[in-house]
LUMLUMTI-7231 format. One record per residue (C-alpha): residue in one letter; y, z, x. Coordinates in steps of 0.2 Angstrom, whole numbers, padded with zeros to 4 digits, always signed. Last residue first. Layout:
REM residues N
AYZX ...
//
This chain:
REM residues 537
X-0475+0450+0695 X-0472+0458+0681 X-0460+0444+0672 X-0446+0450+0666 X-0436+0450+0647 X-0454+0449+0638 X-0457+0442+0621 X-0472+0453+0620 X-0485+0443+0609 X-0481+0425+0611 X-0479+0428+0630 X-0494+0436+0631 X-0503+0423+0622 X-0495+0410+0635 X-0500+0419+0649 X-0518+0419+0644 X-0518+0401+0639 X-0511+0397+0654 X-0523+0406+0665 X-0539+0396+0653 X-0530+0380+0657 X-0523+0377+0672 X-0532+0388+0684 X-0548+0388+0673 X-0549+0371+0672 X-0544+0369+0695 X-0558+0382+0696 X-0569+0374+0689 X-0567+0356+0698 X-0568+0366+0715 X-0583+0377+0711 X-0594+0361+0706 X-0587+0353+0722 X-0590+0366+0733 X-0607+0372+0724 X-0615+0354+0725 X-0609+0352+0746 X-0619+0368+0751 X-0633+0362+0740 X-0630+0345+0750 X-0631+0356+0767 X-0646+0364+0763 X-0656+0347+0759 X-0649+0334+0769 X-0630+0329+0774 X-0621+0312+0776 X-0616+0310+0759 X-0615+0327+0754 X-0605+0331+0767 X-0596+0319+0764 X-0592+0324+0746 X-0587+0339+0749 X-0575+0337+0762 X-0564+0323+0751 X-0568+0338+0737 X-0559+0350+0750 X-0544+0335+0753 X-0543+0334+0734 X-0542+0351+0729 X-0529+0354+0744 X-0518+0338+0735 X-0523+0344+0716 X-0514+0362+0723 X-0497+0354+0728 X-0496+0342+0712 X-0498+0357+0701 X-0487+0368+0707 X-0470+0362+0699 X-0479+0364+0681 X-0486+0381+0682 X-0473+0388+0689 X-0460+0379+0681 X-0468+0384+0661 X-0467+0401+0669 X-0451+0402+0675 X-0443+0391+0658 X-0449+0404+0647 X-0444+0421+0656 X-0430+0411+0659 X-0423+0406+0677 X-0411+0415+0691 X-0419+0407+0705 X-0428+0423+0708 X-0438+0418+0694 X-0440+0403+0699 X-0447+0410+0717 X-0459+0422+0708 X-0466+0407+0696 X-0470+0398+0710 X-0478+0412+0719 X-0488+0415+0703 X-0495+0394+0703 X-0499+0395+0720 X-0510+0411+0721 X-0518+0407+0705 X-0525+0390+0713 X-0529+0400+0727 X-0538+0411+0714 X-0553+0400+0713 X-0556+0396+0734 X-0561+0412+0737 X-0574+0413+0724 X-0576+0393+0730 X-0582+0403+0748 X-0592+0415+0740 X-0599+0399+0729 X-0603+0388+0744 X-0613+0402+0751 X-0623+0403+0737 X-0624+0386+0741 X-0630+0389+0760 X-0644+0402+0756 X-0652+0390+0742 X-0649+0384+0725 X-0658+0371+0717 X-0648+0362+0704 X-0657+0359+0687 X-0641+0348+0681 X-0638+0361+0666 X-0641+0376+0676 X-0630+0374+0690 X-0616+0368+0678 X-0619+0386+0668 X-0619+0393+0684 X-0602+0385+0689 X-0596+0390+0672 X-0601+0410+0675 X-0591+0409+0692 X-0577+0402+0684 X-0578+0413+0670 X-0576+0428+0681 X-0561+0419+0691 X-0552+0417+0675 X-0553+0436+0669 X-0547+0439+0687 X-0533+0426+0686 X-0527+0436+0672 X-0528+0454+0678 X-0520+0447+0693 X-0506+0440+0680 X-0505+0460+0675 X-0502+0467+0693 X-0500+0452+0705 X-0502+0458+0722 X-0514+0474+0719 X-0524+0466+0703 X-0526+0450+0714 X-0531+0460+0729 X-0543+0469+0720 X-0551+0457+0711 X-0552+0446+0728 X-0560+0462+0737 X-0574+0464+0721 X-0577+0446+0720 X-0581+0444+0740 X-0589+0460+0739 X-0600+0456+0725 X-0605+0438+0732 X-0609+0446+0749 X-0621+0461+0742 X-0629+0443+0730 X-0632+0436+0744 X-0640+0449+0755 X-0651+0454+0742 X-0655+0434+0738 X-0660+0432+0756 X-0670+0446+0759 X-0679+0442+0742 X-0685+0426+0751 X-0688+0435+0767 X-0700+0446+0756 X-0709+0430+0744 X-0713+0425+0763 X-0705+0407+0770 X-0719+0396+0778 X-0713+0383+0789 X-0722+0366+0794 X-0716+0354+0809 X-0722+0334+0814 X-0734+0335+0802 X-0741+0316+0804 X-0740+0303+0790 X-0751+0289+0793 X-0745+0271+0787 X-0746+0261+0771 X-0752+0277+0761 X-0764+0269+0747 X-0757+0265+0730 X-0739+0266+0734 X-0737+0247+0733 X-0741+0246+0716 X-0731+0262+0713 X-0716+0255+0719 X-0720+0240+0710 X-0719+0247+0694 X-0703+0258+0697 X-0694+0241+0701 X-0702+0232+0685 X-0699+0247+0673 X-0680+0250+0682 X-0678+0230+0676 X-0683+0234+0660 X-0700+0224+0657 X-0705+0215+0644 X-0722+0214+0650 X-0725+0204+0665 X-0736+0204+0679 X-0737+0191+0693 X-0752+0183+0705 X-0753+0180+0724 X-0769+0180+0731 X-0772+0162+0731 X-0783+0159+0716 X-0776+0171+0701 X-0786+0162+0687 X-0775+0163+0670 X-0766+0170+0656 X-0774+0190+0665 X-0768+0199+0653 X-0759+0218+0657 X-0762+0235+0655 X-0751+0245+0667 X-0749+0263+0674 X-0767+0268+0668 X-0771+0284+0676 X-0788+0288+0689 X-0778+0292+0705 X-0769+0275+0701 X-0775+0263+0688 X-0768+0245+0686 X-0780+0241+0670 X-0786+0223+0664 X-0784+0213+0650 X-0795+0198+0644 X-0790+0181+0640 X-0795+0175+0659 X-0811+0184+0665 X-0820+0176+0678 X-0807+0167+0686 X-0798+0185+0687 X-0810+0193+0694 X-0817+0179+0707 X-0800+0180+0713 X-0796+0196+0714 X-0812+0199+0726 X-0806+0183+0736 X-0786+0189+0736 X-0793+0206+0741 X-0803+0200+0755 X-0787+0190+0763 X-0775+0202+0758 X-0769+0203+0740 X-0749+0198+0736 X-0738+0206+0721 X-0727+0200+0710 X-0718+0209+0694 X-0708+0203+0681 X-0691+0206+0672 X-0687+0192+0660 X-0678+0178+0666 X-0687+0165+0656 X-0691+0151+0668 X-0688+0156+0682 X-0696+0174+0679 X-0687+0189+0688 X-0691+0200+0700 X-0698+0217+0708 X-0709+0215+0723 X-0729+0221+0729 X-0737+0219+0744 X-0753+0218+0755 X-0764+0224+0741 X-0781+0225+0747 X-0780+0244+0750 X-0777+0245+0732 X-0794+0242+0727 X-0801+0227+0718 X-0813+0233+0704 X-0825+0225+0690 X-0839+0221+0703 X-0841+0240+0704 X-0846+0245+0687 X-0834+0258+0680 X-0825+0247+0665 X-0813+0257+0657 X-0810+0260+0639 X-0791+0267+0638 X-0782+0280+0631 X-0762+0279+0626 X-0752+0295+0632 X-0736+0297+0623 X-0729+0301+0636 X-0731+0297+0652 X-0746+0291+0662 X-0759+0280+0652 X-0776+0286+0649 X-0794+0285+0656 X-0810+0286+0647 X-0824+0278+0656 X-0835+0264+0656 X-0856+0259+0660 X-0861+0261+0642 X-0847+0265+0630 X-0834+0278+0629 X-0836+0292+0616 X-0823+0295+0604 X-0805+0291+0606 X-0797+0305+0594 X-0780+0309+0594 X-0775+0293+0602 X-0785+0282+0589 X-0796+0267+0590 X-0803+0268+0606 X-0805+0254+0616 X-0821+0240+0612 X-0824+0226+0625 X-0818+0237+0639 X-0803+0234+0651 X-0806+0229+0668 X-0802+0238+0684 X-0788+0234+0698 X-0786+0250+0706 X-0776+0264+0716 X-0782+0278+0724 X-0768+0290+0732 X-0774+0294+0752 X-0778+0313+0755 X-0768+0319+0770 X-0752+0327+0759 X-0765+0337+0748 X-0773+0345+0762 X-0756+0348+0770 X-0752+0357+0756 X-0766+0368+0753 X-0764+0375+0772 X-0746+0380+0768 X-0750+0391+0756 X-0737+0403+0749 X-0733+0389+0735 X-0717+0397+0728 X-0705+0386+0734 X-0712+0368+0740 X-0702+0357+0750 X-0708+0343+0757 X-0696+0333+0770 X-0699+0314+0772 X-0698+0306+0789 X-0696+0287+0797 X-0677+0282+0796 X-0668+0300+0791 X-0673+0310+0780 X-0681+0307+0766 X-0682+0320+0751 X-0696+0330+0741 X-0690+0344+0732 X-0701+0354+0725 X-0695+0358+0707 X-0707+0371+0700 X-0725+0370+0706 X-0738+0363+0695 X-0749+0358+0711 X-0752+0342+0703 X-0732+0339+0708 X-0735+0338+0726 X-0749+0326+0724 X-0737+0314+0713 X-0722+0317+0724 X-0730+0315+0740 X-0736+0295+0735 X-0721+0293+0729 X-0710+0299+0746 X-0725+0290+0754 X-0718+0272+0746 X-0701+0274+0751 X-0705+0280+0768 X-0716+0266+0770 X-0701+0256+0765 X-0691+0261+0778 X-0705+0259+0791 X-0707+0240+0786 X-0686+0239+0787 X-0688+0245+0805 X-0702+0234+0808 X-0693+0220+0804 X-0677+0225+0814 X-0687+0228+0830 X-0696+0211+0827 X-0714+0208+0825 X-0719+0192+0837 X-0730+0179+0831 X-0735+0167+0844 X-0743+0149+0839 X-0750+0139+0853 X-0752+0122+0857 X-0738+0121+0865 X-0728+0138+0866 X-0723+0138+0847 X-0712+0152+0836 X-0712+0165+0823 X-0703+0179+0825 X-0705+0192+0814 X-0701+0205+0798 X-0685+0193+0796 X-0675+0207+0786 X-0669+0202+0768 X-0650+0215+0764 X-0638+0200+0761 X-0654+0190+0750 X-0654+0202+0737 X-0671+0203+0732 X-0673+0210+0714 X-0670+0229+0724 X-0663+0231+0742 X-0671+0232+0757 X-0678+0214+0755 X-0693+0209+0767 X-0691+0191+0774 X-0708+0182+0773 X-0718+0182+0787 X-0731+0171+0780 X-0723+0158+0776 X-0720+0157+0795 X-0739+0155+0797 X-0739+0136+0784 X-0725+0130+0797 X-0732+0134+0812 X-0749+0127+0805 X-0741+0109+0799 X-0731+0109+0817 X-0748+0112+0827 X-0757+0101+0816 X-0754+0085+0826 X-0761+0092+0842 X-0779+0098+0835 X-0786+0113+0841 X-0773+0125+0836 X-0769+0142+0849 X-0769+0156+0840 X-0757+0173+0848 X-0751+0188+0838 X-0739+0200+0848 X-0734+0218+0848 X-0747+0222+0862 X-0760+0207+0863 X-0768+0201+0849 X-0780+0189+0844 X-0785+0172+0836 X-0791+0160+0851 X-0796+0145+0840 X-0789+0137+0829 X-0796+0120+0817 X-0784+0118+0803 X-0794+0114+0787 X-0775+0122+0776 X-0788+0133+0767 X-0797+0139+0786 X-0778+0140+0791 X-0770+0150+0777 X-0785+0165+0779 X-0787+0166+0796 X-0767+0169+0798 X-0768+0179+0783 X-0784+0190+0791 X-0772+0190+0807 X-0755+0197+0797 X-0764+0211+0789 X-0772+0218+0807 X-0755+0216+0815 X-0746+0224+0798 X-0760+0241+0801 X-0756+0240+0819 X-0737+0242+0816 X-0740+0255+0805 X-0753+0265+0815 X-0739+0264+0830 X-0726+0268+0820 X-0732+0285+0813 X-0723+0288+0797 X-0716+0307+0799 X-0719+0322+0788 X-0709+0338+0788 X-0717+0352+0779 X-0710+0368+0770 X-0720+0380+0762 X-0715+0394+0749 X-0701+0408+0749 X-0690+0412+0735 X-0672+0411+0742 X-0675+0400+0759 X-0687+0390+0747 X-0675+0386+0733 X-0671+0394+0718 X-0670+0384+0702 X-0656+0388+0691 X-0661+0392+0673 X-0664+0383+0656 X-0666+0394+0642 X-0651+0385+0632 X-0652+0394+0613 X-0657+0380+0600 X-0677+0385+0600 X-0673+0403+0598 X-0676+0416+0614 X-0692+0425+0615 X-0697+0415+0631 X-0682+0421+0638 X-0681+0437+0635 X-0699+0436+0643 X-0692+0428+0660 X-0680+0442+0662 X-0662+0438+0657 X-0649+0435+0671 X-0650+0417+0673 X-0654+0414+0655 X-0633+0418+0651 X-0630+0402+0659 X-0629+0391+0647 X-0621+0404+0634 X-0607+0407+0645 X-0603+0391+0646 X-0605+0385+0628 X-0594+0402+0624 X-0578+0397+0637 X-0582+0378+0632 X-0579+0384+0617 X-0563+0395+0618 X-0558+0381+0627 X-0558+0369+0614 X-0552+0380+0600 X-0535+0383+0608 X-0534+0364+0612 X-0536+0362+0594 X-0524+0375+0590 X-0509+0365+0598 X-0505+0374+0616 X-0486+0378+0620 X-0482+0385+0637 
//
């Protein structure tokens, strides 16, 4: 029952820094404002069940992306024989499958060779790691005829990846609104859920969610601006854009039309590293059109820099060293290797690769919103008011203490909230009613223990310091198993049920400081102070 003063003043603080962090939850917005620089004024979000807005679910049509691939993989078929001078006829499709039949015998193997080049393994994971590439299809001969055939698993990782390149597609519309913390997750193989709280209409959304990100490949002016703060007047026939980020770099660029290759051009784009300096890089690959338009761009203009700009913001400003001719090309710039992989997400996010269709909308009213957080908060109080009152009733003083460490539990779990940005919804405040609970079990433990040693025939001294020691391993083993619980659900769940999972395991890992700690310390001062013969329990 001994704590050295430093341990003293640890808890205290963590006990004020706690309470300061989420002291903001309860203070009106203008307190808030009018709060020092170095006082916290972050707060938990709410989410849309709590504050109402406008839900959509979004799902990757398979049947556009599959034809969208079909289409790309034809103008590259046309493309790689016509430079390879192998004479085809017969290019078509027909349901899943890509037929050409070669006019010449003896080029039938050169040509199935040159077309499986081009259905390149597509890596799940980042820098290409070769145990997660996916064949993306079935290249084979029938004579003198060369079938592609897109496979299940192929298209299957091609969904996945639109996925991941709508969800920042979404993200950047979504956040134009100026929202606060719409969350914006997949679920599942070929779906993205938009949440937006506080955004009462729907309609606006969806407008936003069907309008296609524009992403170009534009060159830089002669002259560029000379200063951040002031950039002065672009020149004839060029426009002043700036970088995204901070700080924000302006840019001089070009606006005539035989300066630009759209997005829509670009077939792919993938994180790597140089082989011959290791550096972080980025590749990319044009259509057939694209790789001609980039071609005659970048033979035209070697030496000079151009801008990668998407919905009208440079992201990148590279040299072009030299012609880019077969409509593959790199981009380096001292990368990190996060830089290179967030770069060619965004490359590759430049025009939706698939349609997304509503597949369900919801619209939650600011009144079912304050529903929710009345009904809430009524459970939360009644849940803390009937655990108070049965610890006070079962335990007398020691319920006294395990009350004073329930209420800074609950106060260090917001403060948690707060600090990560966490969003709460219906199901976590029902996480922390059921870690309210969950708090004094702890307690509960650790005062029976301390009953039965007593009875035992122990100390005052040696009862307590028994209790609390003997009890331990018994409530670490429930924590765990809940925490085991938590995190799966976390793992395997979406949305609500992950809020659900945050409070659980915030709750948990609180409540076992408080339990050993902040009681302690409390039993431990009254101990100092009384030099009781009994313990009141």
């Amino acid at each position: 029952m001994y704590f050295a003063r430093w341990k003293i003043i640890a808890i205290i603080a963590v006990l004020v820094l706690g309470t300061l962090i989420a002291l903001p939850n309860v203070l009106p917005a203008s307190v808030r404002e009018a709060l020092p620089a170095w006082m916290p004024s972050k707060t938990v979000n709410l989410g849309l069940d709590l504050q109402g807005g406008s839900q959509v679910l979004l799902e990757v049509d398979r049947t556009d992306l599959v034809n969208h691939l079909s289409d790309q993989m034809m103008g590259d078929i046309r493309q790689v024989l016509r430079d390879e001078r192998i004479g085809y006829t017969g290019l078509g499709r027909s349901g899943g499958q890509i037929s050409v039949r070669i006019r010449n015998a003896d080029q039938v193997e050169k040509a199935l060779s040159r077309i499986r080049e081009l259905a390149q393994p597509i890596t799940t994971g980042l820098f290409g790691d070769a145990t997660q590439s996916v064949a993306t299809a079935d290249v084979r001969r029938d004579g003198d005829r060369i079938i592609v055939e897109f496979v299940p698993a192929g298209i299957d990782a091609r969904v996945a990846r639109a996925v991941q390149q709508s969800i920042e597609i979404v993200r950047r519309r979504v956040d134009a609104l100026g929202t606060t913390e719409p969350s914006i997750s997949r679920q599942g193989l070929d779906r993205i859920e938009v949440q937006v709280p506080g955004l009462q209409d729907p309609a606006r959304l969806k407008e936003l969610l069907a309008t296609t990100a524009q992403l170009q490949f534009r060159l830089l002016c002669a002259d560029q601006p000379q200063s951040a703060t002031n950039p002065g007047t672009p020149p004839a026939g060029c426009q002043l854009l700036y970088s995204q980020g901070e700080p924000r770099i302006p840019y001089f660029v070009q606006t005539s039309g035989r300066a630009t290759v759209e997005g829509e051009d670009l077939n792919d784009a993938q994180p790597g590293f140089d082989q011959r300096t290791g550096e972080p890089i980025v590749s990319f690959r044009f259509n057939q059109r694209g790789a001609q338009r980039f071609g005659e761009l970048t033979r035209a203009n070697v030496g000079k820099p151009f801008a990668i700009v998407l919905d009208n913001e440079v992201i990148s400003a590279p040299v072009i060293n030299e012609p880019i001719l077969g409509g593959t090309g790199q981009i380096s710039g001292r990368f990190t290797v996060e830089e290179a992989n967030d770069l060619a997400i965004v490359l590759r996010s430049g025009a939706l690769p698939a349609k997304l269709q509503i597949v369900q909308e919801t619209t939650v009213g600011p009144s079912l919103g304050a529903d929710s957080i009345r009904a809430g908060t009524i459970a939360s109080v009644v849940a803390i008011v009937a655990v108070f009152a049965f610890m006070l009733v079962g335990y007398g003083l020691f319920g006294l203490f395990a009350n004073i460490s329930l209420l800074f539990n609950i106060i260090l779990l917001f403060a948690a909230l707060s600090l990560l940005q966490a969003t709460l919804t219906l199901p976590g405040i029902a996480g922390i009613v059921l870690t309210i609970g969950m708090a004094v079990d702890a307690n509960v433990l650790i005062y029976e223990r301390i009953r039965e040693e007593q009875r035992l025939g122990r100390s005052v001294l040696s009862a307590l310091e028994a209790g609390f020691d003997r009890a331990l391993a018994t409530i670490v083993d429930s924590n765990v198993t809940s925490l085991i619980a938590a995190v799966v659900l976390f793992g395997m769940g979406s949305g609500p049920v992950r809020g659900f999972a945050v409070t659980m395991t915030l709750g948990i890992a609180i409540s076992m400081f408080t339990a050993f700690t902040l009681t302690r310390l409390m039993a431990s001062w009254w101990y100092r102070g009384t030099k009781p013969k009994t313990i009141p329990l």
